[in-house]
C-alpha positions as CSV (number, residue, x, y, z in Angstrom):
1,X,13.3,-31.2,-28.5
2,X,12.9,-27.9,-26.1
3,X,10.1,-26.1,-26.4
4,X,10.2,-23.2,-28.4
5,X,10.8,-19.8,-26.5
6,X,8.3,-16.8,-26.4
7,X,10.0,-15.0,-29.2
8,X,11.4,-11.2,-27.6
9,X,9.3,-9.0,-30.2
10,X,6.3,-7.0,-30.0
11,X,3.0,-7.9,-28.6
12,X,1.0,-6.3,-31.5
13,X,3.4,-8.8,-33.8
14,X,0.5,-11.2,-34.5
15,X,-2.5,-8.7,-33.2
16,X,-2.0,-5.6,-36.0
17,X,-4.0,-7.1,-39.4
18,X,-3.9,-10.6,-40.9
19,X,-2.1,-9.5,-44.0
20,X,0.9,-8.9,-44.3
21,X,3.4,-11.8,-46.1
22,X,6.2,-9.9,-45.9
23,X,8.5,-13.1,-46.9
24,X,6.7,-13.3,-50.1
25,X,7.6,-11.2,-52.7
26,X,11.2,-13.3,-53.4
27,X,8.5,-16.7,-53.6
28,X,5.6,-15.3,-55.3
29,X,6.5,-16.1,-58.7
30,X,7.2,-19.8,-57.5
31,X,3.8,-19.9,-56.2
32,X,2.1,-18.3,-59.5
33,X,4.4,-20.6,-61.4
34,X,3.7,-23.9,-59.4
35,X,-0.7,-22.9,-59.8
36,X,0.1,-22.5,-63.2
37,X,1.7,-25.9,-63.7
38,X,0.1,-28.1,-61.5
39,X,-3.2,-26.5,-64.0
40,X,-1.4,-27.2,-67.2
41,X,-0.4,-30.7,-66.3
42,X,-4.0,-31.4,-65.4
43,X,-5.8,-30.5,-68.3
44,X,-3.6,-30.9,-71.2
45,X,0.4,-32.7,-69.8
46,X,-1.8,-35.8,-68.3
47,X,-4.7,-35.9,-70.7
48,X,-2.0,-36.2,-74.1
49,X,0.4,-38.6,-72.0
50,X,-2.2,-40.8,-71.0
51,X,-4.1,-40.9,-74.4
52,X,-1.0,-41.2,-76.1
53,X,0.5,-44.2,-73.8
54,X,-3.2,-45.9,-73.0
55,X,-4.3,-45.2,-76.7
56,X,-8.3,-46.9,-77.0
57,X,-7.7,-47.5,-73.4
58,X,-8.0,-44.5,-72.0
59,X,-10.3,-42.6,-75.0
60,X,-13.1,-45.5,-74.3
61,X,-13.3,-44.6,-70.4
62,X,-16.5,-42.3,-69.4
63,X,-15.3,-38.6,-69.4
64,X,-15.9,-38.6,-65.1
65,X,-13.5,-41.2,-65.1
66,X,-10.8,-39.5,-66.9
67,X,-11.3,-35.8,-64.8
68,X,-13.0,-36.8,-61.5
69,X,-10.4,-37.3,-58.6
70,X,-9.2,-39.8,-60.8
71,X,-6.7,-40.1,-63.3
72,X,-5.1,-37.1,-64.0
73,X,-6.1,-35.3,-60.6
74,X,-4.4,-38.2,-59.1
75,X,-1.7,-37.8,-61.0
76,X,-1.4,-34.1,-60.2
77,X,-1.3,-35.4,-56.8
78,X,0.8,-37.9,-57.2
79,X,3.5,-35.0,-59.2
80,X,3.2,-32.7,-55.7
81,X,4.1,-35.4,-53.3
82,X,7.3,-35.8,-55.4
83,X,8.2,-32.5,-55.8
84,X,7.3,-31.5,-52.0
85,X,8.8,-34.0,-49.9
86,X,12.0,-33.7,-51.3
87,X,11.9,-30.2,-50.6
88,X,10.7,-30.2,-47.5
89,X,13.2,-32.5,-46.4
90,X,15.7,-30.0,-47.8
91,X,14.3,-27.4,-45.2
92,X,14.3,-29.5,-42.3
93,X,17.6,-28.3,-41.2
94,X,17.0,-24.8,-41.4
95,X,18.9,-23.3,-38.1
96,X,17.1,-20.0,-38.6
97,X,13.4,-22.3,-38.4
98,X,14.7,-24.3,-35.5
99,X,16.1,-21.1,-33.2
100,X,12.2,-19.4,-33.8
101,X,10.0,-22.3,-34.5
102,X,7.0,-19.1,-34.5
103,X,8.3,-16.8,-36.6
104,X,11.5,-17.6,-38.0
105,X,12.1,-17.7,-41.2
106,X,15.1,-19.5,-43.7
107,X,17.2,-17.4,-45.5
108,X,18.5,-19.7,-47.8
109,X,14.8,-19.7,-49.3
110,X,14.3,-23.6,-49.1
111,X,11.6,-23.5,-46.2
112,X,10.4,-20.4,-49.2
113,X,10.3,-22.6,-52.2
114,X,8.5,-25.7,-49.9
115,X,5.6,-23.5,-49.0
116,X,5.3,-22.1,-52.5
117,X,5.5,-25.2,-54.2
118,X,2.6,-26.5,-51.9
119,X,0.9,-22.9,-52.0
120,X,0.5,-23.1,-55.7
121,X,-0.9,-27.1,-55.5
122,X,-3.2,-26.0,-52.6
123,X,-4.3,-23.2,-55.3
124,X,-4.8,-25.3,-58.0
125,X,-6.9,-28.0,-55.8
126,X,-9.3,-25.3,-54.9
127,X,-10.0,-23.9,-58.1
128,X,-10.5,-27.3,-59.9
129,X,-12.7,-28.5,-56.7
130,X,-15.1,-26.0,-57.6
131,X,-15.1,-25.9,-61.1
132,X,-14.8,-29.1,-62.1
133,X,-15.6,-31.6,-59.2
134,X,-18.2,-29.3,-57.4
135,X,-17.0,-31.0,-54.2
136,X,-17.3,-29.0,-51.3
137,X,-15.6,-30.0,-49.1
138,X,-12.3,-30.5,-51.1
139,X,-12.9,-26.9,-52.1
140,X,-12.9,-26.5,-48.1
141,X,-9.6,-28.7,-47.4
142,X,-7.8,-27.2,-50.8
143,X,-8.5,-23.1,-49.3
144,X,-7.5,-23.9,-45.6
145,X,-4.6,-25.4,-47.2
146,X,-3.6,-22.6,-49.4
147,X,-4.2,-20.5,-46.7
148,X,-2.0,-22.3,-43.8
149,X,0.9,-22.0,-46.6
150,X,0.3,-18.9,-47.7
151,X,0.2,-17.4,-44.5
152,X,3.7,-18.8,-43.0
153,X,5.6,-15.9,-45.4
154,X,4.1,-13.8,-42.8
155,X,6.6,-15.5,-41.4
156,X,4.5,-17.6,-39.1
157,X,5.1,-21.7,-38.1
158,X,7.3,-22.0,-41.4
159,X,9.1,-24.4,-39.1
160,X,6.0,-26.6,-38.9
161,X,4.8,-25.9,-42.3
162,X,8.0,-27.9,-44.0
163,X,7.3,-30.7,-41.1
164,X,3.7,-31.3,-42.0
165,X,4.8,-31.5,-45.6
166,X,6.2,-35.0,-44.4
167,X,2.6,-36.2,-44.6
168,X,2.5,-36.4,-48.0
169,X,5.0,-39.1,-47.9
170,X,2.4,-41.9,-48.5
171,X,0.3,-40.0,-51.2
172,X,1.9,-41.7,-54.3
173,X,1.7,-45.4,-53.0
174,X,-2.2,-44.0,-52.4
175,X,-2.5,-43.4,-55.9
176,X,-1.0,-45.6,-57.8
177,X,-2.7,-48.2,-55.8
178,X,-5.8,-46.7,-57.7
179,X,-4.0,-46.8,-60.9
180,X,-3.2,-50.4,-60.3
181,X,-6.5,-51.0,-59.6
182,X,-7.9,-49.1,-63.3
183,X,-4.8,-50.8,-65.1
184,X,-6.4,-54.7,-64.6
185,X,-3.6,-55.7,-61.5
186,X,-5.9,-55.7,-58.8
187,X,-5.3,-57.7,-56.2
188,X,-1.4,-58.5,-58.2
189,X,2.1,-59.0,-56.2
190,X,2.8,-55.6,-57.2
191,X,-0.5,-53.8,-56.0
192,X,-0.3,-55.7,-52.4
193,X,3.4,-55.0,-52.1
194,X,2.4,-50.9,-52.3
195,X,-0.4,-51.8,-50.3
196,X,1.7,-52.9,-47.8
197,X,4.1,-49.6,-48.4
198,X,0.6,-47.2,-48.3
199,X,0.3,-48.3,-44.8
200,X,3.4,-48.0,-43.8
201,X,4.2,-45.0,-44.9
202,X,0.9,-43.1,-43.7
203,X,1.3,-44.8,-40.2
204,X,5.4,-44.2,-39.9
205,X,4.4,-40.1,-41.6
206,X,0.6,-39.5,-40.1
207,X,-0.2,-41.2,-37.1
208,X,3.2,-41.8,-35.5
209,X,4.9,-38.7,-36.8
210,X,2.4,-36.5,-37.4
211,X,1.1,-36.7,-33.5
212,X,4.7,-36.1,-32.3
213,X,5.4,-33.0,-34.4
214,X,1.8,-31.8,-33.3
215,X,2.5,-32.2,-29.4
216,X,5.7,-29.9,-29.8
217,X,3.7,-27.8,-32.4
218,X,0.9,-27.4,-29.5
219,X,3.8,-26.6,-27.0
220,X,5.3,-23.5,-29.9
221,X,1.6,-21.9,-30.0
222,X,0.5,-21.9,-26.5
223,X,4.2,-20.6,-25.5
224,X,3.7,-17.7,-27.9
225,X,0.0,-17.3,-27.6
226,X,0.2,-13.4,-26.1
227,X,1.9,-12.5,-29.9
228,X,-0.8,-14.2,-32.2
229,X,-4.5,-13.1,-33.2
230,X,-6.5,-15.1,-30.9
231,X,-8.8,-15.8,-34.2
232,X,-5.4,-17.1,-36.0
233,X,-4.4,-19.1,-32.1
234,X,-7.8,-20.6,-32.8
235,X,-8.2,-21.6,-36.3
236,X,-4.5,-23.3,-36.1
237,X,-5.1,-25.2,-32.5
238,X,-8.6,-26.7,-33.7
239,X,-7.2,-27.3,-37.5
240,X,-4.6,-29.8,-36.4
241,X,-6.7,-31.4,-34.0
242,X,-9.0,-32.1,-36.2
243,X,-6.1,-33.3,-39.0
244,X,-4.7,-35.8,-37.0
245,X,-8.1,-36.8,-35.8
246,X,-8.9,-37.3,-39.7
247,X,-5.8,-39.6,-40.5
248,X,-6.5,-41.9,-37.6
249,X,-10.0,-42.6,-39.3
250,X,-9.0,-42.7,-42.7
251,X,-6.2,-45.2,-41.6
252,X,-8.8,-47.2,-40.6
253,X,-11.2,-47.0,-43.6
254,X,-7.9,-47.9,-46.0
255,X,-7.1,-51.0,-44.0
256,X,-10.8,-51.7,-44.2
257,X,-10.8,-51.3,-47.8
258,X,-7.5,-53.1,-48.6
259,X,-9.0,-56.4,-46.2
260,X,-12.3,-56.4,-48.3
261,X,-10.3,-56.1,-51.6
262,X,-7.7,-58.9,-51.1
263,X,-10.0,-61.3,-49.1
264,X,-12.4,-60.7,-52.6
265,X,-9.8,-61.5,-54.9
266,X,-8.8,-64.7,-52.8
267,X,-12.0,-66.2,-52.7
């Protein structure tokens, strides 16, 4: 792909103050309505379905178990991946995104409804990070999160926001290994086959993908460094760095994990 060109606007475009989400307003009941739902189908969807489908099963596990990043945070998860992806993908061929890959924006609202949707989860993730898990730093990852989405209805890097979506791509065979694992099929046909489709898809999405998208993302920000805040040029060069420096070593923890787990259940 070229690298993107210096966009022909202003030089205080990205210097004049940090708010300013001008491509909101159209989105910003998407993102109060996905916060919303992503918090009613943790605490009382999930709960019901699960007590109602796992009956003594599920009432007999330890409260942690049942709220913790477990079974229905995971499952919350597991809920954004699908809805996401799918509209991410839908955004990919924005012309609008591609001609400005800084600040350009979609008309047809699909990059719109992408960041919203994720917006909203990021939201959510925060929120019951501090609350209920006390974990900080998921409430860290869940607010720079919310934040990077949030902040492309400036418009800024929508055309990398939908991209980096893609990552998610291996988050339900993540957690419904777990499931597997609480459900008694550890170390089943089942379980290794979406073991085997967890690492796919989080090498194909993160570490092969991912790096790609990040080299031409590197090449958009430095072209168009003169129009951002140098705190904003910053926070967004170091951020991914440090990303894709993250899924390189939990790639290796999960293969690490997955060899102890099946070498145990073959013994």
């Amino acid at each position: 792909s070229a690298a993107t060109p210096v966009p022909a606007r202003s030089p205080t475009r990205m210097t004049e103050p940090l708010l300013g989400l001008r491509a909101l307003p159209p989105h910003l009941s998407t993102v109060l309505l996905s916060a919303g739902g992503f918090t009613a189908l943790h605490l009382v969807l999930l709960p019901t379905a699960f007590s109602t489908a796992l009956g003594a099963r599920w009432t007999t596990l330890p409260p942690r178990s049942r709220t913790d990043r477990c079974a229905t945070a995971r499952a919350t998860a597991l809920t954004h991946a699908l809805l996401v992806v799918p509209l991410a993908t839908c955004a990919l061929g924005s012309k609008e995104l591609n001609t400005d890959r800084v600040f350009g924006w979609s008309v047809d609202g699909r990059a719109g409804a992408a960041c919203a949707v994720a917006a909203g989860y990021f939201i959510w993730d925060t929120v019951v990070s501090a609350v209920q898990f006390r974990d900080g730093a998921f409430v860290l990852h869940g607010a720079l999160c919310g934040a990077i989405y949030l902040y492309a209805f400036r418009p800024f890097l929508a055309y990398y926001a939908v991209r980096f979506l893609l990552w998610e791509l291996s988050t339900p065979f993540l957690h419904i290994h777990w499931f597997l694992d609480k459900l008694g099929h550890t170390g089943s046909s089942f379980q290794r086959a979406n073991g085997a489709m967890l690492l796919c898809t989080f090498a194909g999405a993160r570490l092969v993908y991912g790096p790609y998208m990040s080299y031409h993302f590197l090449q958009s920000i430095f072209a168009a460094r003169a129009h951002i805040h140098p705190a904003i040029f910053i926070a967004y060069v170091t951020g991914n760095v440090l990303l894709n420096t993250l899924n390189f070593f939990w790639f290796y923890k999960m293969i690490v994990a997955l060899h102890k787990r099946f070498k145990r259940e073959k013994k």
